[in-house]
C-alpha positions, -999 to +999 in steps of 0.1 A: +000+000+000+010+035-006+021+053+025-010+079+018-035+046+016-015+030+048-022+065+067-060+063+054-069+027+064-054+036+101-075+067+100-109+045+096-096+023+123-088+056+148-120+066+138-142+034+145-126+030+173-129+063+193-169+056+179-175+036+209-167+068+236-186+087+213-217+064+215-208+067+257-210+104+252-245+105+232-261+081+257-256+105+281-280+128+266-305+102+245-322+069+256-301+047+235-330+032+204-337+066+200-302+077+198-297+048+172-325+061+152-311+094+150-272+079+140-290+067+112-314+093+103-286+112+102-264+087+077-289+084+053-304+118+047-292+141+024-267+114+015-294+088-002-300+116-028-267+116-036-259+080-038-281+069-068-304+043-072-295+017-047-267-014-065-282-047-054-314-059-044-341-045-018-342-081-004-302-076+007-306-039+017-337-047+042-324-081+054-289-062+062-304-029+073-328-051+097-302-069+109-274-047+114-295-017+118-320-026+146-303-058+161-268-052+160-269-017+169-299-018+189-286-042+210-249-027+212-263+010+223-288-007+248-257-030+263-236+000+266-267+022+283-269-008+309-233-005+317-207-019+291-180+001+293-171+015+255-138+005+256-148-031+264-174-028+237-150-021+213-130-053+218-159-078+226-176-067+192-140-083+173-158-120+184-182-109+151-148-122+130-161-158+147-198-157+141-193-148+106-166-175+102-194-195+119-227-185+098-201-185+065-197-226+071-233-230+080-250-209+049-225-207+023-206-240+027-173-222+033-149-246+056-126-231+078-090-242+082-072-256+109-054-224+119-094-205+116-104-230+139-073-225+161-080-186+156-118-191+168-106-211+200-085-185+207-108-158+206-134-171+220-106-170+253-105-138+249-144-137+257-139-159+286-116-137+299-130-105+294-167-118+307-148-121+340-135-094+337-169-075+333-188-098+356-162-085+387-174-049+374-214-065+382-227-065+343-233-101+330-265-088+312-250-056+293-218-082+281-242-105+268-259-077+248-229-067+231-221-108+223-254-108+209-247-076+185-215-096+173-237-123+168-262-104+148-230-089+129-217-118+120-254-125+101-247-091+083-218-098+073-225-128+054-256-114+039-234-085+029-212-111+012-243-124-006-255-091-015-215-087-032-223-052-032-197-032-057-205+003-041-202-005-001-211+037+002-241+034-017-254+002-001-245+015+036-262+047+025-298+028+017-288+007+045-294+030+067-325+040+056-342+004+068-334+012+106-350+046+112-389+037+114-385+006+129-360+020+157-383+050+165-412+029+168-395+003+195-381+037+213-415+043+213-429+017+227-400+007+252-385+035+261-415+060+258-423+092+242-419+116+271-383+106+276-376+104+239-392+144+239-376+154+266-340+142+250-351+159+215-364+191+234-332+195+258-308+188+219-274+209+231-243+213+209-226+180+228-259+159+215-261+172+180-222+165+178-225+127+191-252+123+164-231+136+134-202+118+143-213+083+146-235+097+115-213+114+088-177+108+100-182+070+112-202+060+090-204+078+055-164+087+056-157+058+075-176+032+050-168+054+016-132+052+028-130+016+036-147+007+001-125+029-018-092+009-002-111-025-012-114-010-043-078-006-049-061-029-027-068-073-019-093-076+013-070-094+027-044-068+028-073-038+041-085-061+066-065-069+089-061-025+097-097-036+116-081-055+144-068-016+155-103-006+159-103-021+198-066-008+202-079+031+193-112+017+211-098+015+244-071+039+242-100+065+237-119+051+265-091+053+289-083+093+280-118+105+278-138+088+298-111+074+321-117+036+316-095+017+336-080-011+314-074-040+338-046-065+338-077-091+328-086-067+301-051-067+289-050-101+286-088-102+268-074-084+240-044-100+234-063-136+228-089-119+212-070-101+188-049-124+179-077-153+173-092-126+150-061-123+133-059-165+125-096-162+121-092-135+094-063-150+072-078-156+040-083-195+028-056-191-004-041-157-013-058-131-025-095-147-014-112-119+005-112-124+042-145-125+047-149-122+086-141-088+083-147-075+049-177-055+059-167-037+095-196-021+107-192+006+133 
């Protein structure tokens, strides 16, 4: 890679990963469907009049935006408003590499090696370690909900694989149009129109900022710049700048919101990182690496 494309693919990664304080920041002043709603809201408006006519299918576009939209994210903003700490979040979503590894075999018949299978082992560690390291902090339930958004990641990713989508901007783009209505509605109804008002009504600088970062600069530059490297460069050289995402993840956490990163946690992301890594190698050079082709943050 050219130094310039080496210094772009570690932007995305800083990026993406100081997403996840962000996200801790913008809880603070939404109730956390509605603030998912809003990030993308936000994403797909004035953007999907931009884009063009949407690349691929409505059948990939509302199967991804359902699940990615309203699971994943959903149920990675509700874990973190219940107490998952962002940097945390940040490494625990890397297991995704493993469920899509997982989901790959199951739907689209794709083995994984040995040293994948070593890789998943590995990571899956990682989780062991860092759910006792969140269950001495007191919150079994918010870690589960964040496993569950990998989990539901994992499914995107593999639909996004089927989709084969040539323009990831443009499909992210109408992607995010799927999650708006149905994410409003279940704020709605769970976490009540008074408090979803009374976020909208008290909307300060701080709020609006949260909204167009995890928006515009996550991810419409985050997204277009990822597809344009994939564009120009093997997935399985592109990938692989992903596994930074927890190291800017937690790094952020610690300095902003002063996150204590434990000797546990330490030890968390070295296993998980490096299982991601095995899991990630590509089957025979160039094949794409799959289990993190599409990063969604």
């Amino acid at each position: 890679m050219r130094p310039s494309h080496l210094a772009l693919a570690v932007l995305v990664a800083a990026v993406w990963g100081v997403n996840f304080t962000v996200i801790e920041i913008g809880l603070d002043h939404f109730p956390p469907l509605l603030f998912s709603a809003l990030r993308f809201l936000a994403a797909a408006l004035p953007a999907v009049f931009l884009v063009g006519r949407p690349k691929v299918a409505w059948r990939w576009i509302v199967g991804v935006g359902l699940v990615l939209g309203v699971a994943k994210f959903g149920l990675l903003f509700v874990g973190m408003d219940a107490g998952m700490p962002a940097g945390l979040s940040s490494l625990v979503l890397q297991i995704q590499a493993v469920f899509t590894a997982l989901f790959a075999a199951l739907a689209l018949g794709e083995r994984p090696s040995g040293v994948r299978i070593a890789g998943m082992l590995i990571a899956l560690g990682g989780i062991g370690v860092a759910a006792v390291d969140q269950g001495a902090a007191g919150g079994p339930v918010a870690f589960a909900l964040v496993v569950g958004a990998a989990a539901c990641w994992g499914v995107s990713n593999v639909l996004t694989r089927k989709a084969a989508p040539e323009d990831s901007l443009n499909f992210m783009v109408w992607v995010s149009t799927v999650p708006v209505l149905p994410l409003l509605a279940l704020s709605l109804l769970l976490e009540g129109p008074s408090r979803d008002l009374a976020a909208l009504g008290s909307l300060d600088w701080r709020g609006a900022g949260t909204v167009i970062y995890v928006a515009w600069i996550t991810t419409v530059f985050g997204f277009g710049a990822w597809g344009w490297l994939l564009r120009r460069h093997p997935a399985s050289t592109v990938a692989p700048f992903s596994l930074l995402v927890p190291v800017f993840g937690m790094s952020a956490a610690a300095l902003f919101l002063d996150e204590a990163i434990t000797p546990l946690r330490w030890c968390a992301a070295a296993l998980l990182v490096g299982g991601v890594a095995l899991t990630s190698l590509p089957r025979t050079a160039p094949a794409p690496a799959v289990t993190v082709e599409t990063p969604a943050r």
